[in-house]
C-alpha positions, 0 to 999 in steps of 0.5 A: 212313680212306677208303682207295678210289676206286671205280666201278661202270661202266668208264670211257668209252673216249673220256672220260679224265678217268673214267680212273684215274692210276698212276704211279711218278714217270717212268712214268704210265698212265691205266687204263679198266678196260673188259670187251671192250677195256682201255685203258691209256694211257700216259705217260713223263716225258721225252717232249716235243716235240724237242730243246734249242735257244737261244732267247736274242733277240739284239735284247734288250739293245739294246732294253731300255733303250728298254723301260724308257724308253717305259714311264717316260714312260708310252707302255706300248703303244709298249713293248709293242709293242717287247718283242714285237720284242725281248724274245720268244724266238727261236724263241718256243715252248719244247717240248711235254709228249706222249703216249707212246701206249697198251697196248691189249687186247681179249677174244674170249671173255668171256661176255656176262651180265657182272654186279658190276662194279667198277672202283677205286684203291686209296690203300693200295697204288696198285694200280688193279683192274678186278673184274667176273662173267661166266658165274658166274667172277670176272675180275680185273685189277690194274694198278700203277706200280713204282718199284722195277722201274721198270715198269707191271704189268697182271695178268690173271686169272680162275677160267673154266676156258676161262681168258682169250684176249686180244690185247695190243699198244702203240699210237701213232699219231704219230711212231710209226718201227717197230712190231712184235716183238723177239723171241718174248716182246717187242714194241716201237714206236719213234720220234723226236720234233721231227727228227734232234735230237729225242727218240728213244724206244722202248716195249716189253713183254714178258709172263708166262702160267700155263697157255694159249699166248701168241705174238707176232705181227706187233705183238701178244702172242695169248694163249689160254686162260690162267689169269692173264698179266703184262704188263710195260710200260716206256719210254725216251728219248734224254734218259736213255739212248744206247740206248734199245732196250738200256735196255728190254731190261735193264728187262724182262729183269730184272722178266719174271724176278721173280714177280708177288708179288714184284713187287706186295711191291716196289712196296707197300714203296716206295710205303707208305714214303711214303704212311703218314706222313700220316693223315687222318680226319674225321668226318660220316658214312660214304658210302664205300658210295657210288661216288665219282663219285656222292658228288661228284654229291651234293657238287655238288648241296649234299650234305655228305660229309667222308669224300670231302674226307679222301679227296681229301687222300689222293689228292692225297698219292697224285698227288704220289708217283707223278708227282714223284720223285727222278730224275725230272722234276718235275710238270707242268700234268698231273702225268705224265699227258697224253693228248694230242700237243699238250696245253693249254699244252704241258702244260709246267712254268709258273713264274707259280704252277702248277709252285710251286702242285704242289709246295705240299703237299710240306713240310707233307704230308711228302712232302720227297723228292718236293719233290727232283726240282723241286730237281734241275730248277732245277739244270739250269735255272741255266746256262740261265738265267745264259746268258740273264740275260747275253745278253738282260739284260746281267746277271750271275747266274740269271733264268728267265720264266714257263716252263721245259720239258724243257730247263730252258729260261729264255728267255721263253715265247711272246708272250702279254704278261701273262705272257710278260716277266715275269722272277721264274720263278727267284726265286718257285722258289728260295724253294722251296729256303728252304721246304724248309729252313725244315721240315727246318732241314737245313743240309747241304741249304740249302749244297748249293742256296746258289749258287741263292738267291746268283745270283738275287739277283745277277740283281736287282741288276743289273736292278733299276732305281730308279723316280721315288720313288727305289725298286728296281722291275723294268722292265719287268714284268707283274702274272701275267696281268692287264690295266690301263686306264690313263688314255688307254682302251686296256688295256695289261699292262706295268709299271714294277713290281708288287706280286707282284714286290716281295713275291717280293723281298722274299721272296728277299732275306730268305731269302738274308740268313737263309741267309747268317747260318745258313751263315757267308757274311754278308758285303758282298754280303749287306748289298748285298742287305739294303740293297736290300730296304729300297728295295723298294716297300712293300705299299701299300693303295688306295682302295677298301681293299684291297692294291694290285697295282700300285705306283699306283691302276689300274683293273683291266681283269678285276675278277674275274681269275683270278690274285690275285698281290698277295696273295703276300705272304699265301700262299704268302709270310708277309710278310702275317699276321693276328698279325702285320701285321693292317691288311695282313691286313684288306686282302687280305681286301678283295682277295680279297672284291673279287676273288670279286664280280666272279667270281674263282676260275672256274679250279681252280687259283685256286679251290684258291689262294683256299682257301689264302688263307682258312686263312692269314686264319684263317677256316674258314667261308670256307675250307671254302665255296671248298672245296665250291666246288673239289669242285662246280665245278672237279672231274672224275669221277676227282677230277682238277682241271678247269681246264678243262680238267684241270691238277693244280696245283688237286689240289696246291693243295687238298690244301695247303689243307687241311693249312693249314686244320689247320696253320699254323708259322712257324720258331718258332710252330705254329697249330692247328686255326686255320681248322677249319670247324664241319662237321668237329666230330670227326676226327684228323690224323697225320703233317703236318710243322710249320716247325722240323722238327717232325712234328704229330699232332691230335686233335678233338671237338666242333669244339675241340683233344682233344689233341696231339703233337709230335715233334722232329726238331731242337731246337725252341724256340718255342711252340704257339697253340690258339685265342688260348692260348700254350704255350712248347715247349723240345724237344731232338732226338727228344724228344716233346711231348704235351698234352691240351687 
């Protein structure tokens, strides 16, 4: 099984995305390995841009119903133009993602016949090493994120007899307070963000040595002559912690006293109790002599290298694990990773897909423990969002639009009018609560997170309105983020109602009616909302054959936009299926060959979506080609995403894909090897998680099924389909099922 990214030169010092990520959930680092000067840059989770502030519009309410009103009678720019007065936040920007700065060290010694360099990151213990010769003795360097110790670590070794003689500091050039040492064995910068009421912050490190001198001096760690040094980085902000000198201080003084091995035992226990659950090996030649940036060269110039696509399923399982865990804030455009102070799109949490999109391979790659910080988030994220549900909406309930941040903000994002008044952030995250007990069937979970599923849809029925055909629509609304001509030529975004928003309904209210029944809490609300879903607008096709994205014919002002949100109903929703419903399902593959026309899927994160929609629809060929596509055009040396410029949301979305490309369940039906391209004749897959609480292990040659197995976590009573053929399955608790096919 692939097990490695590897390169032969250092990562361009001014070229992040050659750099290598690490992380532990909470702490991120992106490493350069270079020889002469290293640099490691550094990230913490909760260091954004200041402190929480209302943003609710106070005009908002006042002015809806005018909203709704210009739009009925078909004046969309007056409407628009009055929800740019009324419905955008006050302020309108919610807070940005930031750098926390970098460890940078410099060499004074190092010979200069520098010779088998090698720089990696290993998937099997997520350690990133730098290994290189100089003057005829090895140099090492390994670097990792422990959970454990809640700390990076960066050792530095050699077998030179002069041993290593570097200086050592950490370094932020904004917003930087105080820098310099703590005392002879820690140093520290500190700082504050967004005023008095912003987020305060310290980084600090402290450092180990076996032979040589270390000293502090001004804001530097000298070290000389030593044969191998520990360093330990850690970082902590006011979100957390009162003191945030005293937090460092207990983190360093407990990992300084722990031993490199010990550490380094540590952390691979933890990492490997979620990284070995899922394996993944597909046959087609062995390029894992190849440095990877050239086997994605080769990728891009038409090349086949299924050993690297097993390698990117790998990675993206690795990204997951060290950006999202428990206690910590969920992933963001970049994951953890940010390398900027003012990042793309504030490198915020964007509700309209990508945030759902990061965490699409969480349930099926079985990685549900990372799947909890989003859950924890949408907690802190409810009295937010009942606040402005009531002060903006007049509405009871739970509302959030197409960002959240730090914060768990819910007020609208600023005035971007495709995407800004769009209001079912929180109803598209709540099914992520419902995915999550559809694979787990754990009650216990589904109560605890009930409220959530109950007060979104409380939201809607007060803010749902009736349109001329009598049925429930959102008013006003936008299909993320696309543009319509209407008849009078002037492109225009704002809607009464939306496919996307009807799907999402429909979605919810069936979860939260399912969610009822299991839980013992049907009662009149619950056919209040069973009712209402009835009155919700059907998936309509148009003209041309495909599914329609508003609720009339338009004329699409971007044939080839990036979003496809009409298709929600086919992925990630199940409103949509070739078994099932296959007029629907002959029509979004109308949309989506419409969409690709016209140059649909130039993002990664919707080149990954349209990959998704292509396993769903059961064809490999397809699903494979966009593949190639999301590896030739949408994938940077590092195999990060490229949006451009880098977002994660493509690498989560990938690796989801693929998994669905082996797998598809509903609660009571598991499909395999439904969308298995020919290119992939052998190969084998452990570990991946059906609906229904079964864990999937496939076997292939040849390009058909060899044999399978399942593993009940529950009883599981449903039935297994492989290319048409149905086998029932009565399973109890813990009970096996095996077949050769």
């Amino acid at each position: 099984m692939e097990s490695k990214l590897w390169y032969k030169q250092p990562a361009n010092l001014r070229s992040w995305n050659e750099a290598l990520p690490i992380g532990n959930g909470r702490l991120g680092a992106m490493v350069f390995g270079g020889t002469m000067i290293e640099r490691i840059q550094l990230n913490e989770d909760s260091l954004w841009s200041g402190g929480f502030r209302k943003r609710q519009n106070p005009y908002a309410k006042a002015n809806l119903g005018q909203i709704r009103t210009l739009l009925r009678e078909g004046k969309v720019s007056e409407a628009e133009d009055l929800s740019r007065y009324a419905l955008t936040g006050t302020p309108e920007y919610q807070r940005t993602y930031q750098n926390l700065g970098d460890l940078q060290i410099r060499f004074q010694n190092m010979p200069d016949d520098m010779y088998d360099y090698e720089r990696s990151l290993c998937l099997n213990d997520a350690v990133a090493s730098t290994t290189f010769m100089a003057g005829g003795f090895p140099y090492r360097r390994e670097v990792f994120a422990s959970a454990p110790a809640d700390v990076i670590v960066v050792k530095l070794s050699t077998d030179n007899p002069e041993g290593l003689s570097f200086d050592a500091r950490l370094v932020r050039p904004r917003l930087c307070e105080n820098t310099g040492i703590i005392d002879e064995s820690s140093v520290y910068v500190n700082g504050i963000n967004g005023g008095e009421d912003g987020i305060s912050f310290h980084m600090m490190m402290t450092a180990a040595i076996e032979g040589g001198d270390m000293e502090a001096t001004g804001s530097y760690f000298v070290f000389r002559n030593v044969q191998s040094a520990v360093l330990y980085v850690t970082a902590s902000t006011s979100y957390r912690s009162k003191n945030t000198l005293e937090a460092c201080q207990n983190i360093l003084s407990k990992a300084k006293v722990k031993p490199y091995e010990k550490h380094l035992a540590e952390h691979l226990t933890d990492y490997k109790a979620l990284e070995s659950r899922v394996s993944l090996c597909i046959g087609g030649g062995d390029n894992s002599e190849l440095p990877t940036d050239e086997r994605l060269s080769r990728i891009k110039e038409g090349y086949e290298d299924a050993g690297l696509v097993a390698l990117y399923f790998r990675y993206g399982r690795y990204l997951l694990i060290s950006c999202s865990r428990k206690g910590t804030l969920p992933a963001n455009l970049q994951g953890i990773w940010c390398g900027d102070f003012l990042p793309p799109w504030d490198s915020k949490f964007t509700i309209n897909i990508n945030t759902q999109m990061n965490y699409w391979p969480a349930e099926i790659c079985n990685l549900a423990e990372c799947h909890v910080s989003l859950f924890e988030h949408l907690h802190r994220m409810h009295s937010n969002g009942t606040e402005v549900a009531r002060d903006m909406y007049g509405a009871r309930g739970f509302v959030a639009h197409h960002n959240t941040d730090l914060w768990a903000d819910c007020a609208p994002q600023d005035t971007y009018i495709p995407s800004t008044y769009w209001v079912m952030g929180a109803a598209w995250l709540c099914l992520h609560v419902w995915e999550h007990y559809e694979y787990s069937l754990d009650t216990d979970f589904l109560d605890k997170h009930f409220y959530l599923l109950k007060d979104v849809c409380i939201f809607f029925e007060d803010h749902l309105i009736e349109n001329t055909k009598g049925e429930l629509v959102v008013s006003p609304t936008s299909s993320p983020e696309n543009t319509y001509i209407p008849p009078e030529g002037k492109p225009v975004v704002l809607c009464e109602g939306c496919a996307m928003d009807s799907q999402i309904l429909w979605e919810l209210f069936t979860a939260f009616e399912k969610a009822c029944h299991i839980l013992g809490e049907y009662d009149d609300f619950a056919k209040k909302i069973a009712s209402m879903r009835i009155k919700l607008p059907p998936i309509s096709i148009g003209k041309d054959g495909s599914i329609m994205e508003w609720l009339d014919e338009k004329i699409e002002a971007e044939l080839g936009h990036r979003h496809i949100s009409h298709l929600f109903a086919l992925f990630p929703g199940g409103s949509i299926s070739p078994e099932h419903t296959p007029e629907l399902a002959k029509a979004a593959e109308q949309t989506l060959r419409n969409r690709l026309a016209h140059g649909g899927g130039h993002t990664g994160w919707s080149r990954a979506w349209i990959i998704n929609f292509w396993a769903k629809l059961g064809d490999a060929d397809e699903a494979y080609d966009h593949l190639m596509l999301l590896l030739r055009h949408s994938t940077l040396p590092n195999l990060f995403d490229d949006h451009p410029p880098f977002q994660i949301d493509g690498n989560f979305g990938g690796t989801a894909a693929i998994a669905h490309m082996l797998l598809e369940s509903s609660t009571n039906t598991v499909y395999l090897l439904k969308s298995l391209p020919k290119q992939w004749r052998n190969g084998y897959v452990s570990g991946l998680r059906a609906k229904g609480g079964l864990t999937v292990n496939i076997n292939w040659q040849n390009g058909k099924l060899k044999n399978v197995r399942l593993v009940a976590s529950m009883a599981y009573r449903g039935k297994l389909i492989y290319n048409g053929v149905s086998i029932g399955l009565d399973l109890k608790e813990g009970e096996e099922f095996y077949a050769e096919i």
